[in-house]
Every structure is written in structure tokens, then in C-alpha cells.
N, C-alpha and C positions, 0 to 999 in steps of 0.2 A: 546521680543528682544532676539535675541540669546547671546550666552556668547559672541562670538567673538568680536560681538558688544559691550558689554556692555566692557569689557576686552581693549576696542579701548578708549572710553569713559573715564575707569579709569584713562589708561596711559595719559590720555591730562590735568587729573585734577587733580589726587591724590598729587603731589609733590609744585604745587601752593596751592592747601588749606592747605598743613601743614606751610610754608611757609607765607604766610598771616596771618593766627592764633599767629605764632612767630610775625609777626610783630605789631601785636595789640597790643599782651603782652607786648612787647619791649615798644609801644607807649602810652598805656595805663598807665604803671609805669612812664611816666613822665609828667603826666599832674593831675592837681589838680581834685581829687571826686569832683560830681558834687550833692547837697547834693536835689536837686531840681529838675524834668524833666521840660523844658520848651520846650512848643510846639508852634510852628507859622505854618501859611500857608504860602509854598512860590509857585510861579509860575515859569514854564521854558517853553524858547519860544519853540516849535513845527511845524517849517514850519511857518502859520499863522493862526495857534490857539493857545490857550494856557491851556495846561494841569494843573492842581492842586494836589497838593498834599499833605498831614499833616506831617509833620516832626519832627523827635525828638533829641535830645542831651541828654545824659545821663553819670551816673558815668561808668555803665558798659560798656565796647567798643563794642560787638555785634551789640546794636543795630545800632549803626552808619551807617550803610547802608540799612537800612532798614526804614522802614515808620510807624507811630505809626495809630494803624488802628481810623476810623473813630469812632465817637459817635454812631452813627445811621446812617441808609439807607437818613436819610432825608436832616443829614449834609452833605454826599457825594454826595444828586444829586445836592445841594443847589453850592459845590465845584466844579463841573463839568461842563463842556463847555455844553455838551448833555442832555438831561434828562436820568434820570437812566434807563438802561432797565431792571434792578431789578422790581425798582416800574409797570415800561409799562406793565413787562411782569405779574405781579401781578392782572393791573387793567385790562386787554384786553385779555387774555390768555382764550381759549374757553374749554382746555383738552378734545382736542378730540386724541389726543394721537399719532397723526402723526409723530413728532418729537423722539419719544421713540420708534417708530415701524424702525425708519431709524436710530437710532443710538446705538451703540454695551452698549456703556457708560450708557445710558440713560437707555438700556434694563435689566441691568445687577442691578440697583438698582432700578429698577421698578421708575423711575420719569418720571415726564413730564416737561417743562420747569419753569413752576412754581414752581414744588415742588422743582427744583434744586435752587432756589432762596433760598430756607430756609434750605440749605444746604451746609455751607461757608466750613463743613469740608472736601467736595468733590471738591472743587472749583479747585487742583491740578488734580483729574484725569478727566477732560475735555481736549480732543485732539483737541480744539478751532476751529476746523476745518468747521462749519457751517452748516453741511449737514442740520440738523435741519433748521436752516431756512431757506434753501432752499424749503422745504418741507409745513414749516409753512403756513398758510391760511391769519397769521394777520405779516408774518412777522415781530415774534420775533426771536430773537440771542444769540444762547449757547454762543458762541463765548464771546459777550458782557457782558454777564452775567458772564461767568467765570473771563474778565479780571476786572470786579467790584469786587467782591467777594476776588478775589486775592489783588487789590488792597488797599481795607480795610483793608486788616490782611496778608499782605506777610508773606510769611513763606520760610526762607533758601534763600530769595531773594539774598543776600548779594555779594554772590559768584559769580553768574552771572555777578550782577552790580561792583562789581572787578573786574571780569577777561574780561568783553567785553567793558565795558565805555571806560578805553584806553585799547582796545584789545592788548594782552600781544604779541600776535603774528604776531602782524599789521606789513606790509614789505611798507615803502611810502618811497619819493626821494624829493627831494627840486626842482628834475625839474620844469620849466611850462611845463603845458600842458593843452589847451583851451579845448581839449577830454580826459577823463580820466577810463580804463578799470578797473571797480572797480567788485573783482572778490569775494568780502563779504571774510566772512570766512571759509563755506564749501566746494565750486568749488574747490580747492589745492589738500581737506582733501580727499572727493571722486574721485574727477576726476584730477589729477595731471597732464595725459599726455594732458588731453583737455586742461588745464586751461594754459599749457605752451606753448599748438600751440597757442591758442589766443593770449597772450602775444607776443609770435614771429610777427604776422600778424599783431597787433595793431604798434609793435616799426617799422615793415616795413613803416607805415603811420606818425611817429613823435610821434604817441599816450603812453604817459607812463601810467603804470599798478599800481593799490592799491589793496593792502589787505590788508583790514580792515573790522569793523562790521559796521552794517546799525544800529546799534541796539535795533534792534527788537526784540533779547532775552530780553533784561532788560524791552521792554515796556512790553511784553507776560509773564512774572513774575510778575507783577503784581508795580514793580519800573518805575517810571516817567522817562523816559530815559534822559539824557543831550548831546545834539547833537554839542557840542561846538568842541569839538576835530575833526568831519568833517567839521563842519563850517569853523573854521584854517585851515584846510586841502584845501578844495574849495578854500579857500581867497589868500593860500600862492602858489599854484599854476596856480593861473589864471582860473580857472576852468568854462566852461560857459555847456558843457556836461557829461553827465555820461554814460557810457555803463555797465549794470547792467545782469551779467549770471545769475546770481538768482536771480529768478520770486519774494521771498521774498522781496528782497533788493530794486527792481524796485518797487514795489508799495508801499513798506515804503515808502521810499528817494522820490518817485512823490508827495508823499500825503503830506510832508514835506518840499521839496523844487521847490516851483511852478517858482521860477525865474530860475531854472535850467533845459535843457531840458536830461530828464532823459529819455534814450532809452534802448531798448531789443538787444542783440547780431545779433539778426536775420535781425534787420529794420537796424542795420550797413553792415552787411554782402552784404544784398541789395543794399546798396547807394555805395559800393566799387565796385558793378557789380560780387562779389565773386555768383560763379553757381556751385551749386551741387544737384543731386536729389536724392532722396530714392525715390528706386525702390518697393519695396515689402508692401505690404497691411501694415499698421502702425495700432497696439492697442493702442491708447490714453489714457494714467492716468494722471488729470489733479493733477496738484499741488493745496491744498486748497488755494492759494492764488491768484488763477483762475478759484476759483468755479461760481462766480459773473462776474467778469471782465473778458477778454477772450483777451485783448490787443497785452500781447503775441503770443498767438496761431495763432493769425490772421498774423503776418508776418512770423510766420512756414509755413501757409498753400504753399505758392507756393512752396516751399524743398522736401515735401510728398503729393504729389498728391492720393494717396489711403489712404484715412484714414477711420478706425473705432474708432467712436467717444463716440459709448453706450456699451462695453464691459463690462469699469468697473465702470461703472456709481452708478452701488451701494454700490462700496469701499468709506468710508469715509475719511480713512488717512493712510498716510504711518507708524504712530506710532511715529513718531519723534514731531507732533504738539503738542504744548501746553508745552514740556517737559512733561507729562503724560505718557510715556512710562517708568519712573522710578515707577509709583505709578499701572497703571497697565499692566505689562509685560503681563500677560494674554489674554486679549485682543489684545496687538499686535502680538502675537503667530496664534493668532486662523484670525485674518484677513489676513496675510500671506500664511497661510493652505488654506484659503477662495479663495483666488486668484490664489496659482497653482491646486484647486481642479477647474477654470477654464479651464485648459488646454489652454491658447489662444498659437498661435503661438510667440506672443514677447508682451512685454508689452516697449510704448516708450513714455518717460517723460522730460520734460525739468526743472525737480529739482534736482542738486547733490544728495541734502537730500534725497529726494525721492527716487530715484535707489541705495543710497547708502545701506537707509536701508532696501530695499525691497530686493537685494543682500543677503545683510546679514541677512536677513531673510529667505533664500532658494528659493525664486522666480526665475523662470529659466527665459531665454534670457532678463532680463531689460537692457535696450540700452536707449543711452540721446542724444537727438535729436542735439545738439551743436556739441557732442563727433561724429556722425554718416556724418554728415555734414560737418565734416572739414575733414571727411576722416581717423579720428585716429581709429575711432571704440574699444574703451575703455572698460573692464569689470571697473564697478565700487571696487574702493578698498577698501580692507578692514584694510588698514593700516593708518587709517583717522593721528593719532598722529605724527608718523614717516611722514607725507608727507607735513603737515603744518609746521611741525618744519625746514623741505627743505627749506618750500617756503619765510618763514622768512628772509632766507638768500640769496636769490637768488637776482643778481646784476641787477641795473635797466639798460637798452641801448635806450636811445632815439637819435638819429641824432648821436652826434659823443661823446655826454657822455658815462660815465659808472659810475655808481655809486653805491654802500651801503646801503642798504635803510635803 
């Protein structure tokens, strides 16, 4: 990651974790030591599964947002909706090495997906990203495996499930609205002028706009997310659609809320009759959370008719997955170098995240297929802090409101 980035990063966080700490202390000094840890299982609904989790109360206030790790592998597949793919990948795993050959992560500590299973202290630098099993013969999942690993023993969880459970930056309105343009929390931070023509385009149609998180940082840390605060959100404004710009958000929030129809920018753009083409051969960098699924992409295709699809087929991630970009910078340096030592003519992606950091990684011409299409044609920015803290405040206009969010 370069400084710039990392420097963008700071400014969004450093002033909330001091702040937060003050307030433990504050809250900590008024509550009775707790001279005993007790620990329960509780469940929280997810859509319509149900996640598990072990939980702890304690004297010291730290742990309070975090999760007291498991006994054993055997308690947490016994916990889990799923069977572990710790254990799968333990009993089915062939090591023939396939998975280690396709991934930077994997190559760099010489593992193969098993060996990462007995290795909880790597479990942060996995960029969850899946290439691996893509690759796999018996279709196992780093991915899975990193969020087990994490899940037993969170480490630094805290912060996240802080700052994103009620995202401190979330901008919502008491309007109804039965469509609701929910833009996460990247789209602002990278793409600002996109994320505002959308906004414009959706209040043209009645549609009011949300930012807020999907919470898909907190479940990717390795913390059981609490999806209550969009629950209220949905419930208080009538809400029966999502329009979801980030590919993250849409297949979280689908996989989560099946009585909601949760759609891509693009399949709205379509049903309004909104017409625009890219003209010029397009290099495709799929978002990992389109490595599998491809939902998205399918209502891109009629917008770019010239697509190359295998350029960067063998990028695994923009460095932003997993949050592993804190543990190894390295790595996301040298896949950065890897992609402009491609020379392609443009690289075009439909993740903020992704062009943001690929941007600020040095990658030349990255363009986002939302941004291109609406005609703003946007360099991705590098002032992620400064743009979300705008967007916090920006007034909501549906019909003949105005509101404060």
C-alpha cells in the first residue's frame, strides 16, 4: 500500500480509536470488576441462518467487543451452521500444491491450504480473496478458512465492530422509500462525483440514498456481525429494494436478506431505459466478490460491448481484502508493480475499493465502470477521509423533502 493510502486510512481512524479508548476508561471506572469470566453461546439472526458465536464479559473493558476464542476446532464446527472447512480441508486436501502456486500469500510462507489451517497466526494475512479455490481440484476455501481461524481468536477485532456496527459515518433520512440507493461505505470515499450523480438520478425517480455499511468488515474480522441497525433501517422506511454499487454490499445484503430484492446499479440503470456505451476495448478486473458469481457483470455487459475478460485473470486481489493489507504491505506493492508491468491499455472494475486502491497504488488508467457510464468519468480519489466526512452531511431531496440525515 502506498503512504498515500495508508496516510488516507489513518486520517478516517486515528481520532475515533483515541476517543473510544477514552471512553471505555470513562465506562469501565463505573461499573463493578467482574471477579469471574462467564461465557455463553449466543446466536444472531443473519438473513435466514444463524451464525454462532462464544462471547465473553469481563473485568477488563477490551475484551468487550471481541469474542473469547473457541476450545477446539471440534467446538466450533459443533457451533457452526456449516461444517468447518478447517476440519474438510484437513480430511480431503490432496497437496498437490495448486492453491500455493496461485497465491502470493500462500507462496511467500510456502503453505498449501492445509498447512494454513495450523497456522491461526497467519489467519490476518489472508487477502480472503479465494483464488485458491478457484483453482482447487476438491474445492477447498482460503477464504473459509481464514474467516474460521479469525473467528476463534479475533485479534484487534474491536475497532471495526465499533466503528462499522453503527457506522459512525452512516448519512440515512426518515424518508420512505420502497427503492432505496444504499451507496455502503466506500462509493463517497473513492468515487465521490459518481456516488453524487447516482444520488441525483435515483431522487430524480423518488428513490432516497443510504450510507451506511453492509457489514461485511465486522463479519471478515472474524466478529459475528449484528444486522439490526439495517433491519430498522429497512423496517423504518418501507423499504422492499436495495440498489447496491458495491459488488460487496450486493452479495452480502442478498445472502442476508432474501425477502428483499437486492439489485446492482446497472440492472436499475436498464429498467429506467438510462443508454450509454463504452466505446473502447474494456480490461476487466473482477472484484473477489465476483470471482464465483458473475451477477453483476452480466448486466455490465450490454454498456461495454468490447470486453477483455482474461488480462488479469491471474491478479488475485486489489490488497484491500481481508484487511491483510495492514499485515502484508509487501505483497500489495509487488501485485500492483505486477499489473502495470502488464502495460494493458486501461484496467475497468466495478469496485470503489478496487480502483481506489489500485489508483493509489500507481496503476495507470483504472476507470469504474458506474463512473464511465454515467458519463462523469472520475479518477478514483485519494482523499477517501475528507470525502466521506462530506457525504455524512449531505442533505437528503426526495419529491418535495429536504432533509438532514
Amino acid at each position: 500500500m502506498t503512504e498515500k493510502m495508508t496516510a488516507a486510512l489513518k486520517d478516517n481512524t486515528a481520532a475515533q480509536v483515541t476517543a473510544y479508548r477514552n471512553m471505555q476508561v470513562a465506562t469501565h471506572g463505573n461499573v463493578q470488576a467482574t471477579t469471574q469470566v462467564t461465557a455463553q453461546v449466543t446466536a444472531t439472526r443473519t438473513g435466514n441462518v444463524t451464525q454462532h458465536v462464544r462471547c465473553v464479559s469481563a473485568s477488563d473493558p477490551a475484551p468487550l467487543l471481541t469474542c473469547q476464542p473457541y476450545d477446539s476446532l471440534v467446538e466450533q464446527e459443533r457451533c457452526m451452521p456449516e461444517r468447518s472447512m478447517c476440519v474438510q480441508t484437513r480430511e480431503t486436501c490432496i497437496e498437490c500444491s495448486a492453491c500455493t502456486r496461485a497465491c502470493s500469500f500462500l507462496t511467500k510462507y510456502d503453505l498449501n491450504l492445509k498447512d494454513f489451517t495450523h497456522r491461526p497466526d497467519l489467519r490476518y494475512s489472508c487477502f480472503m480473496c479465494d483464488r485458491c479455490k478457484a483453482v482447487c481440484p476438491v474445492d477447498l476455501s482460503g477464504n473459509r478458512i481464514a474467516y474460521e481461524l479469525r473467528a476463534a481468536r479475533p485479534q484487534d477485532a474491536w475497532f471495526t465492530s465499533f466503528w462499522k456496527t453503527s457506522y459512525k459515518l452512516r448519512n440515512n433520512s426518515p424518508v420512505q422509500s420502497k427503492t432505496l440507493l444504499f451507496l455502503g461505505c466506500n462509493y463517497p470515499g473513492y468515487l465521490p462525483k459518481t456516488s453524487a450523480r447516482m444520488i441525483e438520478l435515483c431522487e430524480s425517480y423518488g428513490i432516497d440514498f443510504s450510507i451506511d455499511c453492509c457489514k461485511k468488515p465486522v463479519h471478515d474480522s472474524g466478529c459475528t456481525p449484528n444486522m439490526h441497525p439495517l433491519d430498522a433501517l429497512f423496517a423504518r422506511k418501507g423499504v422492499k429494494r436495495v440498489i447496491c454499487c458495491c459488488p460487496n454490499c450486493f452479495h452480502f445484503l442478498r445472502s442476508r436478506y432474501p425477502a428483499l430484492q437486492i439489485m446492482d446499479p446497472y440492472e436499475f440503470l436498464t429498467e429506467i431505459g438510462f443508454t450509454s456505451t463504452i466505446h473502447e476495448e474494456v480490461h476487466v478486473y473482477f472484484p473477489c466478490s465476483e470471482r464465483f458469481d458473475r451477477t453483476i457483470y452480466e448486466h455490465i455487459k450490454p454498456f461495454a460491448p468490447k470486453r477483455c475478460e482474461q488480462t488479469f485473470r491471474a491478479i488475485e486481489c486489489c490488497g484491500a481484502g481481508g484487511g491483510a493489507y495492514k499485515r502484508e504491505p509487501e505483497l500489495v506493492r509487488a501485485t500492483h508493480a505486477r499489473v502495470n508491468s502488464m502495460n494493458a491499455a486501461n484496467m475497468y472494475t466495478y469496485c470503489s475499493t478496487c480502483a481506489g486502491m489500485f489508483h493509489a497504488g500507481g496503476v495507470k488508467r483504472v476507470k469504474n465502470f458506474l463512473s464511465e457510464i454515467l458519463g462523469v468519468h472520475e479518477v478514483p480519489s485519494t482523499h477517501y477521509a475528507r470525502n466521506v466526512s462530506a457525504f455524512k452531511l449531505r442533505k437528503h431531496r426526495v419529491g418535495d423533502c429536504c432533509v438532514q440525515g
